[in-house]
C-alpha positions as CSV (number, residue, x, y, z in Angstrom):
1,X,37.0,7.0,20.3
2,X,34.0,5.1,18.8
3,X,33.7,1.4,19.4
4,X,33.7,0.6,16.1
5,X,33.5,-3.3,14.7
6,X,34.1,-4.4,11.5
7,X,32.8,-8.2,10.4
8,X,32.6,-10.0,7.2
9,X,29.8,-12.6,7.6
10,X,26.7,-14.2,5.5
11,X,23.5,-12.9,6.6
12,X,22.1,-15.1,9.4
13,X,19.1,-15.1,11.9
14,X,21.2,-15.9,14.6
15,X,23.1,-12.7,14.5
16,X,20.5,-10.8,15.7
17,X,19.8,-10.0,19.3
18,X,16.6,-10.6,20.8
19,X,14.7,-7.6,21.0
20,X,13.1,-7.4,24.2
21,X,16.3,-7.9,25.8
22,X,17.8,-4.7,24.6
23,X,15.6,-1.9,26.6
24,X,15.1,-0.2,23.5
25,X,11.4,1.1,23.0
26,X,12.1,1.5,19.0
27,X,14.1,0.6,16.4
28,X,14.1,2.3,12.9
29,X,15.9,0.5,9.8
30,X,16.5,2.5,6.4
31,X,17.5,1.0,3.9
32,X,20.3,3.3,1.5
33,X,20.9,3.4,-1.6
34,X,21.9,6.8,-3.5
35,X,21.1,8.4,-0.5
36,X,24.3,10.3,0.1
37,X,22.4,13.9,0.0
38,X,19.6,13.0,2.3
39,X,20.8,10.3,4.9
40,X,22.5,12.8,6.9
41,X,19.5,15.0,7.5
42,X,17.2,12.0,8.2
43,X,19.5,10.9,11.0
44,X,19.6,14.1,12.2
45,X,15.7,14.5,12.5
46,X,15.3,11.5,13.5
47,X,17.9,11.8,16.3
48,X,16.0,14.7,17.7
49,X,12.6,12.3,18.6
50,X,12.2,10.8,22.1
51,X,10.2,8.1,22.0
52,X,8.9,6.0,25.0
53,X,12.1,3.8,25.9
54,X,13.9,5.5,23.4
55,X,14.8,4.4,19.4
56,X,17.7,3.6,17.8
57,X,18.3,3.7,13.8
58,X,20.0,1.1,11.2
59,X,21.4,2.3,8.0
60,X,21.9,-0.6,5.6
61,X,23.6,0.8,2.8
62,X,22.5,-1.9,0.0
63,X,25.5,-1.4,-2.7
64,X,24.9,1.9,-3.2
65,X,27.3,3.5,-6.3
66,X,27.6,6.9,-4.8
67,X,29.2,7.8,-1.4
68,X,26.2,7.1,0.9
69,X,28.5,4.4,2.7
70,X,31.4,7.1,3.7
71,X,28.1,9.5,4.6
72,X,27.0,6.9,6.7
73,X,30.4,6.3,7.9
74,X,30.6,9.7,9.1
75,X,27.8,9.5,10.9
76,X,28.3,6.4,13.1
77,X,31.3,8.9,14.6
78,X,28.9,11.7,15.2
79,X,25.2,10.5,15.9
80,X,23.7,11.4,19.9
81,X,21.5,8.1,19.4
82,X,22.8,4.6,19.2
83,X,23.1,3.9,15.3
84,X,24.4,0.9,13.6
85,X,25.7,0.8,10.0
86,X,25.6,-2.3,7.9
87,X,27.4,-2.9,4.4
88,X,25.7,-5.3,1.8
89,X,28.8,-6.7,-0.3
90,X,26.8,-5.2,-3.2
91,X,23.3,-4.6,-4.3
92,X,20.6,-7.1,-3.3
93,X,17.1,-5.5,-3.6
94,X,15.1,-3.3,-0.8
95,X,13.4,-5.8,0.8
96,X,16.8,-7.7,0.9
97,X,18.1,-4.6,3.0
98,X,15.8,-4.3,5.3
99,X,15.6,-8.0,6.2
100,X,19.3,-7.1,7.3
101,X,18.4,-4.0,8.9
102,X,15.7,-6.2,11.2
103,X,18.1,-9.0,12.2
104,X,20.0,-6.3,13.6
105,X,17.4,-4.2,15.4
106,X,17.1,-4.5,19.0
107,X,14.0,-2.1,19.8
108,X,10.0,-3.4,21.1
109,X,8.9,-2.4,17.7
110,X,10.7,-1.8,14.8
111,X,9.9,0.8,11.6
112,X,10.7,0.3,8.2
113,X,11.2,3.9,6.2
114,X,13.2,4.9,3.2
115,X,16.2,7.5,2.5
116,X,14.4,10.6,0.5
117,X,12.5,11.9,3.2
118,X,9.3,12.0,2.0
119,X,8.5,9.8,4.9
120,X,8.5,13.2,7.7
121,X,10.2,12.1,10.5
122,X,7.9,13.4,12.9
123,X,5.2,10.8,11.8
124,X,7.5,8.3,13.2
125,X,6.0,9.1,16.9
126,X,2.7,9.0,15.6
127,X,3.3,5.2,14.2
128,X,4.9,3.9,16.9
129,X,2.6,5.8,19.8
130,X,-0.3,3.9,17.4
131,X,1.1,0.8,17.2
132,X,2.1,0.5,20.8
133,X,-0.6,1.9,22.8
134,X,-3.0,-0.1,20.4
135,X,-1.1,-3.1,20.9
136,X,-1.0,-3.6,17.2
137,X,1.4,-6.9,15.3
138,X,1.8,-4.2,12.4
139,X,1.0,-0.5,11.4
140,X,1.1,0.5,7.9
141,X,1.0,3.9,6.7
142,X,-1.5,5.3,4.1
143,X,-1.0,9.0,1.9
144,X,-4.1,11.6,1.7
145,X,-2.1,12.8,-1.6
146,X,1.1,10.8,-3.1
147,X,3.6,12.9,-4.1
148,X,5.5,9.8,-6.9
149,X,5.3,10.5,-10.3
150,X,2.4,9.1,-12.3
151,X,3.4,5.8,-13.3
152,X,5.0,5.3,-9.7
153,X,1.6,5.6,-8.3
154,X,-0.1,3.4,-11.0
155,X,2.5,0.8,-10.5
156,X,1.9,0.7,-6.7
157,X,-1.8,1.0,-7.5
158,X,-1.6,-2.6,-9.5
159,X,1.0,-4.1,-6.9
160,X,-1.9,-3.4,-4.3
161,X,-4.3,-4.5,-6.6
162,X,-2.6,-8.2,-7.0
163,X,-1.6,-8.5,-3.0
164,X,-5.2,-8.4,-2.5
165,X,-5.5,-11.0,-5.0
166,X,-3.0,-13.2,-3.8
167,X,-2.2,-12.4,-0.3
168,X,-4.6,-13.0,2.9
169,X,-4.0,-9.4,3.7
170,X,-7.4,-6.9,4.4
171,X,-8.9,-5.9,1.2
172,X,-8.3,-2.0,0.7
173,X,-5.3,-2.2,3.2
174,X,-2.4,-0.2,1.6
175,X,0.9,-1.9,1.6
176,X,3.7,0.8,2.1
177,X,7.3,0.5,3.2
178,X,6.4,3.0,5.9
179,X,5.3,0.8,8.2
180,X,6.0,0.0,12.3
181,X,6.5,-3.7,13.3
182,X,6.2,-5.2,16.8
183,X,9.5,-7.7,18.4
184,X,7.2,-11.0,17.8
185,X,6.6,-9.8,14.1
186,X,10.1,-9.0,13.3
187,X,11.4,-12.0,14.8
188,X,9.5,-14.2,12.7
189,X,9.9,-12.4,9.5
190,X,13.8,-12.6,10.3
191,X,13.8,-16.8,10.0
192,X,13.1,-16.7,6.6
193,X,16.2,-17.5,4.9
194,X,15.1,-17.5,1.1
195,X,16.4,-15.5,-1.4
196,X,13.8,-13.5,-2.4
197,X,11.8,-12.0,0.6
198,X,9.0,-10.4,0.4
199,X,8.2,-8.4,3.8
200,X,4.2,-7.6,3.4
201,X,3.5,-11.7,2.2
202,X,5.8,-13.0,5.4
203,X,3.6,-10.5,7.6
204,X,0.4,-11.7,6.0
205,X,1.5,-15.0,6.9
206,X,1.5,-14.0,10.5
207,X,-0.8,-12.0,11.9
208,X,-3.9,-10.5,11.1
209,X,-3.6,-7.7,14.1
210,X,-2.9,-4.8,11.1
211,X,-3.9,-1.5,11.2
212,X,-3.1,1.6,9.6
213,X,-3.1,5.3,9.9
214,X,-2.4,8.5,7.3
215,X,0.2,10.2,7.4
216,X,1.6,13.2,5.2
217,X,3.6,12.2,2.2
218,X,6.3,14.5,0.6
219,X,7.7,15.2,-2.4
220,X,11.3,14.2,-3.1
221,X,13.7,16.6,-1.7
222,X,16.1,15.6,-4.6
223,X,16.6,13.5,-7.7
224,X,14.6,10.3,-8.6
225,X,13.0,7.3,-7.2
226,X,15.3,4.5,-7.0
227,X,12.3,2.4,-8.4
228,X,12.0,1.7,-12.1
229,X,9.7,-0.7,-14.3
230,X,12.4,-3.5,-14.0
231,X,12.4,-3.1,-10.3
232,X,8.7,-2.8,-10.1
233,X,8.9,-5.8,-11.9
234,X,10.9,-8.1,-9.9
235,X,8.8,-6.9,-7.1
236,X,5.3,-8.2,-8.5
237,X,7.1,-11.5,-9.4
238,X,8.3,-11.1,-5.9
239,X,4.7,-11.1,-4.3
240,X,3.5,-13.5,-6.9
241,X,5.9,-16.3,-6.8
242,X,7.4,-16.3,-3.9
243,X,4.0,-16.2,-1.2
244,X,1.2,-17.8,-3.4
245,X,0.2,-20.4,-6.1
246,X,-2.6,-18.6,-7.4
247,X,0.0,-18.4,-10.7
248,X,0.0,-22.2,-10.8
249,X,-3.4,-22.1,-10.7
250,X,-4.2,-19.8,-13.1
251,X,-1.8,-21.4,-15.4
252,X,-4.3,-24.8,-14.8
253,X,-7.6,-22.8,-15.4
254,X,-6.7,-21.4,-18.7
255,X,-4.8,-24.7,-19.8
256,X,-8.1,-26.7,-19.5
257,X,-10.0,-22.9,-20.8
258,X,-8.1,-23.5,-24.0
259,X,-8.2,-27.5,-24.4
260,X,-11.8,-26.9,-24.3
261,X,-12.1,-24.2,-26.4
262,X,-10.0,-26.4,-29.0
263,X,-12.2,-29.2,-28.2
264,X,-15.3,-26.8,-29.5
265,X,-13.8,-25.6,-32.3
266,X,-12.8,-28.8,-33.5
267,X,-16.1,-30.0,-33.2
268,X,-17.5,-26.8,-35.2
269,X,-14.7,-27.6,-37.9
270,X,-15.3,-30.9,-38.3
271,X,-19.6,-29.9,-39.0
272,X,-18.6,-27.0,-41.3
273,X,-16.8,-29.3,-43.5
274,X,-19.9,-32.0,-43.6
275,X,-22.4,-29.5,-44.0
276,X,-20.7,-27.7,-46.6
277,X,-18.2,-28.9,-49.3
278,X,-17.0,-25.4,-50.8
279,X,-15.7,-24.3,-47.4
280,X,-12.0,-22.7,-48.0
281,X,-9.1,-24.7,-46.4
282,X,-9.6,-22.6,-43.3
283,X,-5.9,-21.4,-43.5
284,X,-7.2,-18.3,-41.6
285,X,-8.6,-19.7,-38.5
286,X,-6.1,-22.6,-38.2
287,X,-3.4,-19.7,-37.8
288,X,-5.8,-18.3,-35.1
289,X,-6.0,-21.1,-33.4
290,X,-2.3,-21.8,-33.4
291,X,-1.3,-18.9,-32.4
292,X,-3.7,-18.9,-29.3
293,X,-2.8,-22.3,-28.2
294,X,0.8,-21.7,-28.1
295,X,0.7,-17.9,-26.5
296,X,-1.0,-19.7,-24.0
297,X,1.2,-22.5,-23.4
298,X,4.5,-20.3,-23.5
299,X,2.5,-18.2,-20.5
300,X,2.2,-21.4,-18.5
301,X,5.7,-22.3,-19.3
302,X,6.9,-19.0,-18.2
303,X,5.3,-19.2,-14.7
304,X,6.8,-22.8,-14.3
305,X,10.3,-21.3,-15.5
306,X,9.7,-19.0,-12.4
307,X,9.2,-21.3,-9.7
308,X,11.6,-23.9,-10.8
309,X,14.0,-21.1,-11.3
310,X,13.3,-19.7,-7.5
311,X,13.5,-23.3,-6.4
312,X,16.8,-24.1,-8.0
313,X,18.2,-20.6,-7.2
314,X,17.0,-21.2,-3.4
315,X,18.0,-24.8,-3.1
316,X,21.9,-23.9,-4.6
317,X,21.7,-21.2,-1.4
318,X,22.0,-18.0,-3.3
319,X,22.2,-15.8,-0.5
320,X,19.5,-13.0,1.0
321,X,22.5,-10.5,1.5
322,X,25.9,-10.7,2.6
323,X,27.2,-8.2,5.1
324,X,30.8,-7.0,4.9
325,X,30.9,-4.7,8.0
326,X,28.7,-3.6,10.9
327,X,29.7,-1.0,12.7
328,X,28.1,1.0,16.1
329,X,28.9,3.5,17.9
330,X,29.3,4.1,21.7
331,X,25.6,6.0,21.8
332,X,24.6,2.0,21.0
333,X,25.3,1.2,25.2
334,X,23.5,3.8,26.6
335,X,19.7,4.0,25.5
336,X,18.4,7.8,25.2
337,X,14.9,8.0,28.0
């Protein structure tokens, strides 16, 4: 009989086990959501890998409305490799999920992948074996040929485009969520507490060791990407608000842009009028003007609205994730060589 526990508790640091007290070489954290089809066989690859010191996996099943949580259920009873599966209370985001998943892991170095597969597990070794023997902080992953659709790709393409904007992160350096993480990394990403995480801007935050290496990319062995244009939203408000005030900033710039621009064209009104007395009553460009100004100021007081929103949101504790059960099996006390 599995030694299976069952907790209801508010996601906190201090859960987590150190993890270079473990003896586990890796740790591997998906995150699950409509992944009731393609879990299985993940865990199934994945359990076949032997790693130096061994790995174990986390499932975090983030709310999802299908049956990936009796799926991953099933699997705590059946899995040869020490696997822990963790139940968000309902649906907090995929960055939420995985900050569970890492307070949780136990392993030298930890890697972050998704649910569909198009992440080949055999790649695994080749991230970790680069990460380790390289004595790399972080290792992300970079794709000779994406197989997302179109707009997935563009919408990634932008995302990378504004991290190199905002975030102290190597220019051209591709931000996937195939990546490989080492303990000291993890357990510093693991004290933030805020609501809305963002892995890549915490990692950014603390190292610069980063490297990456290509890997093979595959297409989806079934249905969708769990990522649409809202989500891809809330993720670029993610990177910009939460990790930078180049918003704020920008907000300032074209403030004063426009107060001098007004200053200008006042100026220019005010010598039209002298210089000639048949000039219309300038309905046209007043209109212009008007409309300028105040697109202008309702951008700035958009990006305000964000951060005071975040702030109050933050400051009122709404939480990162709350787990209702965790739950391992007996491959957890015995660590695969």
């Amino acid at each position: 009989m599995n030694d299976v526990s069952s907790v209801i508790q508010q996601v906190a640091p201090e859960t987590r086990l150190r993890p270079d007290e473990s003896g586990i070489g890796l740790s591997i954290v998906v995150p699950v959501y409509r992944g009731a089809n393609t879990v299985a066989l993940l865990v199934e690859a994945l359990s076949a890998l032997r790693p130096e010191g061994g790995l174990e996996i986390i499932l975090v099943n983030d709310g999802s409305p299908d049956n990936s949580g009796e799926v991953c259920q099933a699997l705590v009873e059946t899995a040869t490799v020490p696997l822990t599966y963790i139940e968000h209370a309902r649906n907090y985001g995929e960055h939420n999920a995985v900050m569970t998943g890492l307070r949780h892991a136990r392993g030298d170095y930890v890697i972050t992948m998704d649910d569909d597969l198009q992440n080949p597990p055999e790649e695994v070794i080749n991230l970790y074996d680069h990460a380790r023997l390289g004595r790399w902080d972080v290792v992300y992953t970079r794709y000779a040929v994406k197989q997302h659709a179109g707009w997935r790709n563009l919408g990634s393409y932008f995302a990378n485009r504004v991290a190199d904007q905002l975030l102290d992160k190597p220019r051209g350096l591709y931000l996937s969520s195939f990546r490989c993480m080492s303990a000291l990394v993890v357990r510093s990403v693991t004290r933030y507490s805020g609501p809305y995480p963002y892995i890549d801007g915490l990692i950014m935050q603390i190292t610069q060791r980063i490297d990456s290496i290509q890997v093979r990319h595959l297409p989806r062995v079934e249905g969708r990407s769990n990522y649409n244009m809202r989500r891809l939203v809330r993720l670029w408000l993610n990177l910009a608000t939460s990790f930078s005030l180049a918003p704020l900033r920008f907000a300032t710039f074209a403030g004063a842009a426009m107060a001098t621009a007004g200053g200008v064209g006042a100026v220019a009104t005010i010598a039209e009028a002298l210089m000639r007395q048949d000039t219309p009553s300038g309905w046209a460009s007043i209109m212009v003007v008007i409309l300028l100004v105040s697109g202008v100021q309702s951008m700035i007081l958009g990006i305000l609205g964000e951060y005071v929103g975040r702030t109050f949101l933050s400051a009122n504790g709404k939480p990162q994730g709350t787990v209702r059960t965790v739950e391992r099996n007996n491959a957890a006390e015995r660590i695969a060589a």
